[in-house]
Every structure is written in C-alpha cells, then in structure tokens.
KOLFI-959166 format. One record per residue (C-alpha): x, y, z; residue in three letters; residue number from 1. Coordinates in pm, whole numbers, plus 50000, padded with zeros to 5 digits. Layout:
<doros>
+-------+-------+-------+------+-----+
:  east : north :    up : rest :  nr :
+-------+-------+-------+------+-----+
:     X :     Y :     Z :  ala : NUM :
...
+-------+-------+-------+------+-----+
</doros>
This chain:
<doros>
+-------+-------+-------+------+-----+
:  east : north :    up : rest :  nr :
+-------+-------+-------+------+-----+
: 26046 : 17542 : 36883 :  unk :   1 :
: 26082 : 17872 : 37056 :  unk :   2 :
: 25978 : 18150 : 36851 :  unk :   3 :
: 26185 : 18427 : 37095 :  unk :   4 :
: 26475 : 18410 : 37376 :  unk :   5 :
: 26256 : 18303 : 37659 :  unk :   6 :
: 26405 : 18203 : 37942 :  unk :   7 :
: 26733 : 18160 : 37772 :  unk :   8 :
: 26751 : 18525 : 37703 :  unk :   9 :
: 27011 : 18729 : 37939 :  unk :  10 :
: 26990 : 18923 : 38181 :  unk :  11 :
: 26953 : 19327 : 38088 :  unk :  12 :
: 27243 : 19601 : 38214 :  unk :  13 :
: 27283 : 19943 : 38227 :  unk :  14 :
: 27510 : 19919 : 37928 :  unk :  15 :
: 27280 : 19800 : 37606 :  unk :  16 :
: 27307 : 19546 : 37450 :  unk :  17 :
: 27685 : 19501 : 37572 :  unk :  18 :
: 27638 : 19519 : 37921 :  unk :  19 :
: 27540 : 19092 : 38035 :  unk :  20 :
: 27840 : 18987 : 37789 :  unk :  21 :
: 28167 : 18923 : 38088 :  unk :  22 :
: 28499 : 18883 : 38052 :  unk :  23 :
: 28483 : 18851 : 37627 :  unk :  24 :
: 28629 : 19214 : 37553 :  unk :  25 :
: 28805 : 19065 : 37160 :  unk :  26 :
: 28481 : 18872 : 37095 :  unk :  27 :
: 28288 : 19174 : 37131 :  unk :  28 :
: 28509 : 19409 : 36979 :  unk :  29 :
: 28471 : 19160 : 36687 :  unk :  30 :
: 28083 : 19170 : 36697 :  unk :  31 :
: 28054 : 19495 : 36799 :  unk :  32 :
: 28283 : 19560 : 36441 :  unk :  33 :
: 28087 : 19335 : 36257 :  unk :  34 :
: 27740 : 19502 : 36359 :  unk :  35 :
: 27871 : 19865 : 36290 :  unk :  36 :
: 28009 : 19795 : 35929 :  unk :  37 :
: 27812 : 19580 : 35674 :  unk :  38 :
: 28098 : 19538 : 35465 :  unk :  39 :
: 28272 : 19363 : 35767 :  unk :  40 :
: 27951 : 19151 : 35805 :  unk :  41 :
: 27920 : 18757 : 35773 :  unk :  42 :
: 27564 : 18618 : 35742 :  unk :  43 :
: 27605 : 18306 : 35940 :  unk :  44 :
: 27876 : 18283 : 36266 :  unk :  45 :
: 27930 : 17982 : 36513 :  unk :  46 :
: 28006 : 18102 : 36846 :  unk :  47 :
: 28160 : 17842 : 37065 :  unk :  48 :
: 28319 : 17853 : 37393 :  unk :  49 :
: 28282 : 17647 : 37682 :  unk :  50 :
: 27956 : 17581 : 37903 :  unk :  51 :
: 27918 : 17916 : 38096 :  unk :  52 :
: 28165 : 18087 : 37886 :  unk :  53 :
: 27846 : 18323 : 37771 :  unk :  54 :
: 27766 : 18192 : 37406 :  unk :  55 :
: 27444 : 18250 : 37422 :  unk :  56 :
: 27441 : 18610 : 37629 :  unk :  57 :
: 27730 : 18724 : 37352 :  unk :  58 :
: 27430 : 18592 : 37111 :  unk :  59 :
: 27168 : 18809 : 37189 :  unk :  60 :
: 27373 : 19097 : 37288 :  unk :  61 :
: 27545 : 19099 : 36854 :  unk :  62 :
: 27133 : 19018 : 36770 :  unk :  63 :
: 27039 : 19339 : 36948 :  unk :  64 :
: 27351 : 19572 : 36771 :  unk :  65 :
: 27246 : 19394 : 36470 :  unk :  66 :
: 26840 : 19514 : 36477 :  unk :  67 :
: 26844 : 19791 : 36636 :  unk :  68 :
: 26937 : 20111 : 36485 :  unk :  69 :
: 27226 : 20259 : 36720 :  unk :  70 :
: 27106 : 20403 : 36992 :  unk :  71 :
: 26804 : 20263 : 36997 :  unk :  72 :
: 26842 : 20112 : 37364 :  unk :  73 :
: 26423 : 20046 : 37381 :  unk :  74 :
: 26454 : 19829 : 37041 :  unk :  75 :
: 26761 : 19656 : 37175 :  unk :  76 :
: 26585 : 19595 : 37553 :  unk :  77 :
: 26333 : 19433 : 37336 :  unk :  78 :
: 26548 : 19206 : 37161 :  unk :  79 :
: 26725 : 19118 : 37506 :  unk :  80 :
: 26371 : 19029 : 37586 :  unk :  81 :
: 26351 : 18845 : 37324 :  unk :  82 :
: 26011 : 18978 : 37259 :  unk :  83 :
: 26105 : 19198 : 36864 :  unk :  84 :
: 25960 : 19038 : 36568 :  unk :  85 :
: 26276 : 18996 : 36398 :  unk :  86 :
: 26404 : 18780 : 36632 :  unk :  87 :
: 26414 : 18400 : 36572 :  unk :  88 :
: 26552 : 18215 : 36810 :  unk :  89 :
: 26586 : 17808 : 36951 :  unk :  90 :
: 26677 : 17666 : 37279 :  unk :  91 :
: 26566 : 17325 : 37227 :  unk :  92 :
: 26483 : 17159 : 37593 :  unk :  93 :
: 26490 : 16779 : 37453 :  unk :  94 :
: 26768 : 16614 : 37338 :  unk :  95 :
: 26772 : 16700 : 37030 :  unk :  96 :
: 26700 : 16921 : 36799 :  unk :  97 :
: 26400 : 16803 : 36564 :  unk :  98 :
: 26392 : 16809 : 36192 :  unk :  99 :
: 26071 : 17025 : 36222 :  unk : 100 :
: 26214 : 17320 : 36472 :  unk : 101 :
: 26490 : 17339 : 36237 :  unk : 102 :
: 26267 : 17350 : 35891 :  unk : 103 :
: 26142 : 17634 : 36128 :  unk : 104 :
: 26383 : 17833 : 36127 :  unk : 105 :
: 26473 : 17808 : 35781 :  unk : 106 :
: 26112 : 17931 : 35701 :  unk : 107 :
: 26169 : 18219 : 35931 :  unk : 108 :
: 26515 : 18283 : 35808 :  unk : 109 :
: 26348 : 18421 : 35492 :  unk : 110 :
: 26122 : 18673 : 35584 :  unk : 111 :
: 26252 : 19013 : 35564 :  unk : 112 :
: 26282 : 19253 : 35896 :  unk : 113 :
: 26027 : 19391 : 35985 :  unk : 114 :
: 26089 : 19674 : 36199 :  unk : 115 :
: 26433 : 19687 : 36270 :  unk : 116 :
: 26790 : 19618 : 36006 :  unk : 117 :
: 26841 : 19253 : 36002 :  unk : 118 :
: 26680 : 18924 : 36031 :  unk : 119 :
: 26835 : 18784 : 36325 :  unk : 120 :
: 26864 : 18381 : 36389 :  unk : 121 :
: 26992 : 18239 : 36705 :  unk : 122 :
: 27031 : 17880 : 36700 :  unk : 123 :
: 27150 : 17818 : 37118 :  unk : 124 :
: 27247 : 17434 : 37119 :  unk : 125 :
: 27339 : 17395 : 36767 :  unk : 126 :
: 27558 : 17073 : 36852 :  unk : 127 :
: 27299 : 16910 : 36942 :  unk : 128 :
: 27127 : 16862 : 36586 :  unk : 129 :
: 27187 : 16529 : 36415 :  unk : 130 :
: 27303 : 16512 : 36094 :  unk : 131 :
: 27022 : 16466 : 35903 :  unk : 132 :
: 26882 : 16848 : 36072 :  unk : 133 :
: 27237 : 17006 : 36000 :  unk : 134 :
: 27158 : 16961 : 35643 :  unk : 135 :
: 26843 : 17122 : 35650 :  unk : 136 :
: 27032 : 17457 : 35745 :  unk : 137 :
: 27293 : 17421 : 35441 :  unk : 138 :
: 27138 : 17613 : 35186 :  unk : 139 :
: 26974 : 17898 : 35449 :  unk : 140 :
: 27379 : 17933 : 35573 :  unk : 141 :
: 27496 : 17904 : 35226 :  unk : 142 :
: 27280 : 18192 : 35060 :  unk : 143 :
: 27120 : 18361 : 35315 :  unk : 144 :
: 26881 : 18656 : 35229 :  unk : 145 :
: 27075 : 18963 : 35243 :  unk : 146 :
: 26947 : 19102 : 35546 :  unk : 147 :
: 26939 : 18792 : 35742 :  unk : 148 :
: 27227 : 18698 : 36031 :  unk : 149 :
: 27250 : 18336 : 36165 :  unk : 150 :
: 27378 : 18287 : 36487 :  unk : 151 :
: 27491 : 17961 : 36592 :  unk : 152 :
: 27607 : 17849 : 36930 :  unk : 153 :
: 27806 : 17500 : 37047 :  unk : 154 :
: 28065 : 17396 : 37288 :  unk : 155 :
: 28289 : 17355 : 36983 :  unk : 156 :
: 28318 : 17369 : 36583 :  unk : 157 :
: 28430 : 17028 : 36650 :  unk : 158 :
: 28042 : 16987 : 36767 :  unk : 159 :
: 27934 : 17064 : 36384 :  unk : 160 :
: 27968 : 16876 : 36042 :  unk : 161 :
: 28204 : 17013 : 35855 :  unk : 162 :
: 28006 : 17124 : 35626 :  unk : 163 :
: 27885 : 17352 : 35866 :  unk : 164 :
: 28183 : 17486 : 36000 :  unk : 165 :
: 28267 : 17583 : 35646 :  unk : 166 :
: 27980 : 17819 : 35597 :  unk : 167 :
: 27971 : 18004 : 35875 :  unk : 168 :
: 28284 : 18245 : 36052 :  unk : 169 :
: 28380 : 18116 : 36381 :  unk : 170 :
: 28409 : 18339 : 36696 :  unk : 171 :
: 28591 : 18105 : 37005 :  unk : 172 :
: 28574 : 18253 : 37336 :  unk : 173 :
: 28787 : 18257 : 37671 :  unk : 174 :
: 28748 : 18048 : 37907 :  unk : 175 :
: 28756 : 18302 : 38225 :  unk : 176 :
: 29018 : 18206 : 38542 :  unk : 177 :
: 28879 : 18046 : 38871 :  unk : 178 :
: 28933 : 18396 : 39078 :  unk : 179 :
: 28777 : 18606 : 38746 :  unk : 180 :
: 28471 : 18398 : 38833 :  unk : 181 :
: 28461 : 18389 : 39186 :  unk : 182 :
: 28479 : 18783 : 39194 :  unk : 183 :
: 28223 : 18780 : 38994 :  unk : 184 :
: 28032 : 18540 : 39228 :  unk : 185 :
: 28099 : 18773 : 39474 :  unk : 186 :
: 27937 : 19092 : 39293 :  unk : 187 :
: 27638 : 18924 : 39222 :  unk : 188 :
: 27575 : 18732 : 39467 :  unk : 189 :
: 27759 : 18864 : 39793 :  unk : 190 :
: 27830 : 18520 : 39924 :  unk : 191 :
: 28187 : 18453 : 40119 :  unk : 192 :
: 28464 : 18473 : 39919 :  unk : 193 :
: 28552 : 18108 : 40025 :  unk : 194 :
: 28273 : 17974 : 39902 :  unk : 195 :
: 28276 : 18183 : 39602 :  unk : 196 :
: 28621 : 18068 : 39486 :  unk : 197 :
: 28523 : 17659 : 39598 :  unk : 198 :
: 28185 : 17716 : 39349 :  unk : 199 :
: 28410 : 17858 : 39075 :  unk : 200 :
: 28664 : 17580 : 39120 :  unk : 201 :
: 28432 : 17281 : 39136 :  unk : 202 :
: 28207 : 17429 : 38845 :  unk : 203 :
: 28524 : 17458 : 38654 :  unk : 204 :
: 28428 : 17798 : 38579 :  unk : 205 :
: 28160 : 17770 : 38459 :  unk : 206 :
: 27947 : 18105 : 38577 :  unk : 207 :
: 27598 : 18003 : 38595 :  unk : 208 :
: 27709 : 17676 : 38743 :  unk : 209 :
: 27929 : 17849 : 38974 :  unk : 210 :
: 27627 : 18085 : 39099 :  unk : 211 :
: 27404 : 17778 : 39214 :  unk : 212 :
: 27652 : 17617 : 39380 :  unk : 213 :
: 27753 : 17883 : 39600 :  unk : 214 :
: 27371 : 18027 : 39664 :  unk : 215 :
: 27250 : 17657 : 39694 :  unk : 216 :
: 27437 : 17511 : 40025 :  unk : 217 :
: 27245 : 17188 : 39932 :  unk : 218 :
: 27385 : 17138 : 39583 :  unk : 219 :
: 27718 : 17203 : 39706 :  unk : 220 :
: 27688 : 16916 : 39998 :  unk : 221 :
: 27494 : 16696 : 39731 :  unk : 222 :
: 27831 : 16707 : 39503 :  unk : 223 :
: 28050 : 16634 : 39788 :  unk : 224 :
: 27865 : 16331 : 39890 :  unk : 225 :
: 27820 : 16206 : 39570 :  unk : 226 :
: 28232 : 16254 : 39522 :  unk : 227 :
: 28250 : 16040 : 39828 :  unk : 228 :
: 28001 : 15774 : 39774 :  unk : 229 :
: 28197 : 15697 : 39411 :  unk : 230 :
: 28552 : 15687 : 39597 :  unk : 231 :
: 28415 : 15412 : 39834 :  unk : 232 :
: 28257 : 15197 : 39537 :  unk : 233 :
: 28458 : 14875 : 39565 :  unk : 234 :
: 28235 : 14592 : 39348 :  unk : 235 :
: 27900 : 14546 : 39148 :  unk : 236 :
: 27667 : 14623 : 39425 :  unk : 237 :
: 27813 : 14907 : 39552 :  unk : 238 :
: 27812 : 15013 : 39170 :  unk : 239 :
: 27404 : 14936 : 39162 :  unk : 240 :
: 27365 : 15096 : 39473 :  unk : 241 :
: 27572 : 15448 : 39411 :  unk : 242 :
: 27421 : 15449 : 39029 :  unk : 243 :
: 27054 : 15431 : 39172 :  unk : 244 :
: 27148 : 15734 : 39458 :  unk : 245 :
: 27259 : 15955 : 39131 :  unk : 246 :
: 26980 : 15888 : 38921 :  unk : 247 :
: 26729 : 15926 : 39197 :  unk : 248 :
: 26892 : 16278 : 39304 :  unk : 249 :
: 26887 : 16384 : 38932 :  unk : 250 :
: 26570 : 16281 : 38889 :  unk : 251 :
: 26421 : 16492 : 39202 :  unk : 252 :
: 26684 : 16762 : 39088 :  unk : 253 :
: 26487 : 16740 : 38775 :  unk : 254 :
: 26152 : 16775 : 38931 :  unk : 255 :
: 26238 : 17067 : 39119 :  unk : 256 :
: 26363 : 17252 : 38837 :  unk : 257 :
: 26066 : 17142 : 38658 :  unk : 258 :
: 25730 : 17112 : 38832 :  unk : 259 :
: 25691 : 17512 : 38914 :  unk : 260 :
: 25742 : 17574 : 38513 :  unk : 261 :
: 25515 : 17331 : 38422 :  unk : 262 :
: 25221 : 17388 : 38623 :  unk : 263 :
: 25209 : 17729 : 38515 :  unk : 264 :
: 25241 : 17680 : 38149 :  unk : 265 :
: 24928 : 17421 : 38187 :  unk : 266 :
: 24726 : 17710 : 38403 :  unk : 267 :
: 24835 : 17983 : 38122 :  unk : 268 :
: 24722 : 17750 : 37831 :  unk : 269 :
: 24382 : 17680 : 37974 :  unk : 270 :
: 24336 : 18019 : 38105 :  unk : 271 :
: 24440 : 18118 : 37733 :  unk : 272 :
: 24136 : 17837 : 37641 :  unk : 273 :
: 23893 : 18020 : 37900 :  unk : 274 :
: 23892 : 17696 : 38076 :  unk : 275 :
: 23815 : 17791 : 38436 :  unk : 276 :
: 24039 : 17618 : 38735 :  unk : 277 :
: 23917 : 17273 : 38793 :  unk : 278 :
: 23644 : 17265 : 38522 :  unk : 279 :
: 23715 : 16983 : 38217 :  unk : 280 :
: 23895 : 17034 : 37946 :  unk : 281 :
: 23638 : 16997 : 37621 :  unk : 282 :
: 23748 : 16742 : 37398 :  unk : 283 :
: 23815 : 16985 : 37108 :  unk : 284 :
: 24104 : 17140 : 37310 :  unk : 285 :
: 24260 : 16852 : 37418 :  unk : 286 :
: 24510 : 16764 : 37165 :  unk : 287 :
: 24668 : 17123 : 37280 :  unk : 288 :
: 24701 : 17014 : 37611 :  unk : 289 :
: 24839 : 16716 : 37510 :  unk : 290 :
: 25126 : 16877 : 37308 :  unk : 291 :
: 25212 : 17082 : 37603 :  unk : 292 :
: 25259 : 16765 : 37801 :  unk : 293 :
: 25434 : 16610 : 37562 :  unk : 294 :
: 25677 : 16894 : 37531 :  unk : 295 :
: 25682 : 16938 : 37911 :  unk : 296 :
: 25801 : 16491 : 37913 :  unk : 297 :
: 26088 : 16624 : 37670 :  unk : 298 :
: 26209 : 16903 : 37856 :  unk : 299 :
: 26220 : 16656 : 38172 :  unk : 300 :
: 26424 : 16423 : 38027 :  unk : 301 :
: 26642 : 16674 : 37889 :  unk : 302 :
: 26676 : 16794 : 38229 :  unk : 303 :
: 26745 : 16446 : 38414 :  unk : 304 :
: 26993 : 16357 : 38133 :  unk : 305 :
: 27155 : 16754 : 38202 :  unk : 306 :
: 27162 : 16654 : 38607 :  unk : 307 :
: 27357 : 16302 : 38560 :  unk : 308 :
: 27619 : 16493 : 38317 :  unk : 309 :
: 27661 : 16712 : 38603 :  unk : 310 :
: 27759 : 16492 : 38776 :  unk : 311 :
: 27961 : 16276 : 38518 :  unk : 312 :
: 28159 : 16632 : 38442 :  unk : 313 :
: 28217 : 16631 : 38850 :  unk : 314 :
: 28396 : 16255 : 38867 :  unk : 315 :
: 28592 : 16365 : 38560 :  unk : 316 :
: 28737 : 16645 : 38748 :  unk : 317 :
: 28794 : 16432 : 39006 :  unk : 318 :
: 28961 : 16119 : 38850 :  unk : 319 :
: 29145 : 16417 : 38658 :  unk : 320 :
: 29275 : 16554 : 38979 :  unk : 321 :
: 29404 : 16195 : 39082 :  unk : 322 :
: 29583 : 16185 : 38701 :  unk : 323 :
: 29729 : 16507 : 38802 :  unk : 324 :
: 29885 : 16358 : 39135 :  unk : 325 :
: 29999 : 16034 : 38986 :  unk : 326 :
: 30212 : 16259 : 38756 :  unk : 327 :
: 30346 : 16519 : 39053 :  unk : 328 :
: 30143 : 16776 : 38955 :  unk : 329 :
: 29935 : 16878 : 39255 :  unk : 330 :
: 29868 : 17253 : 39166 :  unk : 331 :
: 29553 : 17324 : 39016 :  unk : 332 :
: 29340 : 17032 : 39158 :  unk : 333 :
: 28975 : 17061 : 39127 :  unk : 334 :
: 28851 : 16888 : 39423 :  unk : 335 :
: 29088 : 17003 : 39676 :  unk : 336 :
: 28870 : 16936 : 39952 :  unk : 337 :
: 28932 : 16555 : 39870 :  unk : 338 :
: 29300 : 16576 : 39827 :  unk : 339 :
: 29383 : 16287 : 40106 :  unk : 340 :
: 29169 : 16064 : 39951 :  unk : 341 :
: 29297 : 16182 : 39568 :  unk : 342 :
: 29657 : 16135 : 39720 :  unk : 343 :
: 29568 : 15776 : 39870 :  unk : 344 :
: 29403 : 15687 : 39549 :  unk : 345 :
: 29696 : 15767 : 39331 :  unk : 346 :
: 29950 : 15552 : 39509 :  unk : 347 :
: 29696 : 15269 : 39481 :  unk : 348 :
: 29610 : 15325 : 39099 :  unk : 349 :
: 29900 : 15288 : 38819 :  unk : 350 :
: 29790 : 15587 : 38589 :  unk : 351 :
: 29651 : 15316 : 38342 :  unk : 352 :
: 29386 : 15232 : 38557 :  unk : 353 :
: 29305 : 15598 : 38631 :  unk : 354 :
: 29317 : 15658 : 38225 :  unk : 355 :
: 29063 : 15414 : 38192 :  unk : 356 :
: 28811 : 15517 : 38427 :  unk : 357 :
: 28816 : 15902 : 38279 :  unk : 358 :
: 28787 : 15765 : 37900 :  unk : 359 :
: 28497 : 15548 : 38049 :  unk : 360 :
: 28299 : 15808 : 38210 :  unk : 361 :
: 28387 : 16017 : 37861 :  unk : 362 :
: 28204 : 15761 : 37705 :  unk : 363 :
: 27951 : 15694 : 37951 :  unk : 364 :
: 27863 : 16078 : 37870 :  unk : 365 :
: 27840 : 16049 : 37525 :  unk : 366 :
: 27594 : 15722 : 37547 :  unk : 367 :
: 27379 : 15953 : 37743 :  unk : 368 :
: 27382 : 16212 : 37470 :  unk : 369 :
: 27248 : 15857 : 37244 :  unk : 370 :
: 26976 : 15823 : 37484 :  unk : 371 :
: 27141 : 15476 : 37668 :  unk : 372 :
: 26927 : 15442 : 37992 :  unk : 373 :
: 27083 : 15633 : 38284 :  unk : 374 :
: 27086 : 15407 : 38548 :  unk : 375 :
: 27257 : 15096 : 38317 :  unk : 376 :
: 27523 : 15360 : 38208 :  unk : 377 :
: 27604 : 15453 : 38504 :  unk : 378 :
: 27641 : 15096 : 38684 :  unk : 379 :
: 27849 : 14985 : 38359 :  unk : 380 :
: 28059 : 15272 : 38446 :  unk : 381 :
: 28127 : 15263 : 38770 :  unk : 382 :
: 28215 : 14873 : 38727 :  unk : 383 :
: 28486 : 15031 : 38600 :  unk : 384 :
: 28539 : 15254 : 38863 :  unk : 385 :
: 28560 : 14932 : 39130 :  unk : 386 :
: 28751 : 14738 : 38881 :  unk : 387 :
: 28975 : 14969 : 38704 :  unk : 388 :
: 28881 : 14693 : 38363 :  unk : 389 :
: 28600 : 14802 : 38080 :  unk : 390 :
: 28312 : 14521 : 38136 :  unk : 391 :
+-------+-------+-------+------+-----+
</doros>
C-alpha cells in the first residue's frame, strides 16, 4: 500500500487545488460545494468517469479543499504532493487490490486529522478490489468517523458491489470531445495540431493516453503496425505469430516503463540501509529487499497486463469502426487512417461476424483482468479474428 499520492498525485497549477482538474466545471462546482459547507458533505463518494477523464486529479484536488483551511494554498500544495499527514491514499500497481492494503486503510480511516479539517481517503482503482476486500470497507463507508472523507475512484459504479454503490454518493464525469483534447494536447505539449487531434482520436480521449502518443512518434507507429498485423491474420499461425509480436512489445513496453523506477527504489532502500554501492546486503536486511522485489514483480505484471489492454482497447476501436461502416455510418471512425482496409473488411464480414470478434476481444479483456496467461488469450482471440467462429 501507498501511504500518500506518489506518483499518482497530479500535477500542481497556479490555481490551488482546482487548477490540474480539466474540462469537469459541474463536478467541481459539486465538490467545491461539498468542501465549503459541511452540512452539504457526504463521508464516502465514488467518482467514476472514464480512463483519462481525471478521477483521480478531481480526487486530490476535493482532498486538498477538504484539509486545508481556505486559503491555505501551502497546506493544499502539500496535499497535491501528497506528502500531509492526513492524507491516505492507494494506487495499487498489481492487479488487485489485497485484503491487507485495504484493512489499511480502514485502520487509517480512523485516526483523527491531525493538522488540517478532515481525514481524507483516496482509494484510486477501487474496481479493482474483489469482493471479499469490498467488504472490508463496508462498515468504514457505512459509519465513518465524523471527520473522515472517503474517496473512491472506478471506471464505473457498475465496477462496485452494490453494496458499495449504496453507501457512498456518486459523482460521474464527462467524457471530454476529440478537439477539447487535442487543444489541450496542443497547450501542453506544442506538438502539430495533426498529430494532436490523430493522438486524441486513437486514445479515444483519453488525455494522458493522448499525450504519449503524440510526444512518443514510436508508440504511435507501434499502434499502427500492430492495427495492421491483426487485419492480415488469416489462420492459427498467423494468430501464434501476431499474439507473440504483442506480448513481446508489451512486455519491453513494460520494461521500459519499469526498469528506471526500479533500480532507483533498490539504490534508495539500501542507501536508506547504509549499504554502500556494490557491497552485500547483510542477511538481517534481506527480507526488506526481498519485499521490494516482490512488489517491484507485481507492479510489472500489472504493467504488461495494462500494455496488452492497450492494445485490446485499440482492436476494439477498430473492429468498432468496421461495425460502424457495415451499418452506413462512416462519421466518427476511430482509425481513419485505415479506412480502405475498414471499408474492404466490411463488405467481406456480415455484421455477425464483426459482433463476434468485438464481444471476443471484450472477453479476452476481462480474462486478463482474471489473470488468464497473455499470450494463450490472445491467440484464442485472434482465432476468432481469422475465423470470425468462438474456438
């Protein structure tokens, strides 16, 4: 468990604690209510919104009103941080969340502030607790101390048991417009508008998606060729063959994302140990080292399983796209880079087949989530693909 924001925390503007949240002006006139007036105040609220919608920056932002008295900006640039004491927060980086990090919270949930006005929560991936670790957060949402606030965050209430959803006040968000994004692309990032609007369209708006794609000129040509290499599957080895490519770019996708993080977090432990560079580690400090790793293996499989849903989310759009022009709809299309070979494909395909293959990779996604190994999914999927038939 993560004891503050981390790396998960946003980004701090000029205008604290307000200032990261984009495009949500109702959900934080709600909060910013909410915060202002503790008779307006709910103890436990499920924000959900779609990936990049800004769940978790909307989060932190409604943490910082709550703790901080107002106008306090050096309290509230703390909690940003996520560095104040009466912050709690988890951003689990396996694939689930444990029993223990949530028993964790709960603990925490109880002690009172202790600088600032509330006890503030912030649970980031709270659809990804099992059931057995959503009911070890009833009772904490159910009778909360009085000045403690949990903040959940999840794709959907759908995501949660309903028993859940019926103790906490829901707060949905937007889901911003293609050109909203790519202006924003554009502020931050100063890239062509082009490429701006293509990185907002094929990360479905999604913002932080949308960012890498247009600063990354390798992820974008990675996505393409992957598009490509599915549209030419035509039988069981080509299947094999175009399920090992994803997994293996994943995996090194992984890696990259990874390696950097974790060597430093080994050199800060030991350093923390006054082990010097290259010396061994005593035996008596070993089992620390050994929970790093093991929490360093988690967060890389959490990662790999994050890259191939990337790229499962990416052949939805585009099997979606070839729905779309099956029916006469071709506004709107995702991939429209591909559109000859979208248009080819839909005059080939009844939409039955094409039904199929999204429902499949729907379900190939949701396997994943159950921990089926990535590289059978995938060639059980795209079987499908090749054959338009479920094996």
């Amino acid at each position: 468990m993560e004891s503050t924001a981390g790396a998960g925390s946003p980004t701090v503007h000029a205008d604290v604690p307000w200032g990261a949240v984009w495009g949500q002006r109702d959900a934080v006139a709600a909060l910013q209510a909410a915060a202002s007036d503790p008779t307006a105040l709910t103890h436990a609220w499920l924000i959900t919104g779609p990936p990049g919608s800004g769940r978790s920056t909307l989060a932190y932002a409604f943490a910082a009103a709550l703790i901080a008295e107002p106008g306090d900006e050096a309290a509230m640039r703390q909690v940003l941080a996520g560095t104040h004491p009466d912050l709690t927060a988890l951003r689990t980086e396996g694939v689930i969340i444990s029993i223990k990090d949530a028993r964790a919270l709960v603990e925490r949930s109880y002690f009172s502030p202790s600088l600032g006005r509330y006890r503030v929560i912030v649970m980031e991936d709270a659809d990804r607790m099992a059931e057995r670790t959503s009911n070890v957060l009833l009772k904490a949402l159910e009778e909360p101390p009085e000045r403690t606030v949990w903040v959940l965050c999840a794709p959907s209430d759908a995501d949660l048991l309903p028993t859940i959803r019926s103790r906490v006040r829901t707060l949905r968000l937007r889901e911003p417009d293609v050109d909203d994004v790519a202006r924003l692309i554009v502020e931050r990032t100063g890239v062509d508008s082009a490429i701006a609007e293509q990185s907002a369209r094929h990360a479905q708006r999604h913002i932080g998606m949308a960012q890498r794609l247009a600063t990354d000129t390798a992820a974008r040509t990675r996505r393409d060729d992957t598009l490509r290499a599915v549209l030419r599957v035509r039988g069981v080895n080509d299947a094999v063959e175009v399920a090992g490519r994803i997994v293996a770019a994943a995996t090194d996708d992984a890696k990259a994302l990874t390696a950097e993080r974790d060597e430093a977090e080994r050199a800060t432990l030991l350093r923390t140990l006054g082990i010097a560079e290259g010396a061994a580690v005593p035996p008596a400090v070993r089992s620390q080292l050994s929970a790093l790793e093991d929490d360093q293996k988690r967060r890389a499989t959490r990662s790999l399983r994050d890259g191939i849903d990337r790229v499962l989310t990416d052949l939805e759009s585009m099997f979606r796209d070839v729905l779309m022009l099956q029916f006469g709809r071709d506004a709107d299309l995702i991939n429209l880079e591909l559109e000859p070979d979208l248009r080819a494909l839909a005059q080939a395909w009844l939409p039955e087949r094409t039904l199929t293959v999204v429902d499949r990779i729907g379900e190939t996604r949701r396997n994943l989530e159950l921990n089926a190994a990535p590289t059978l999914a995938l060639e059980s999927m795209l079987v499908t693909v090749a054959s338009g038939r479920i094996p």
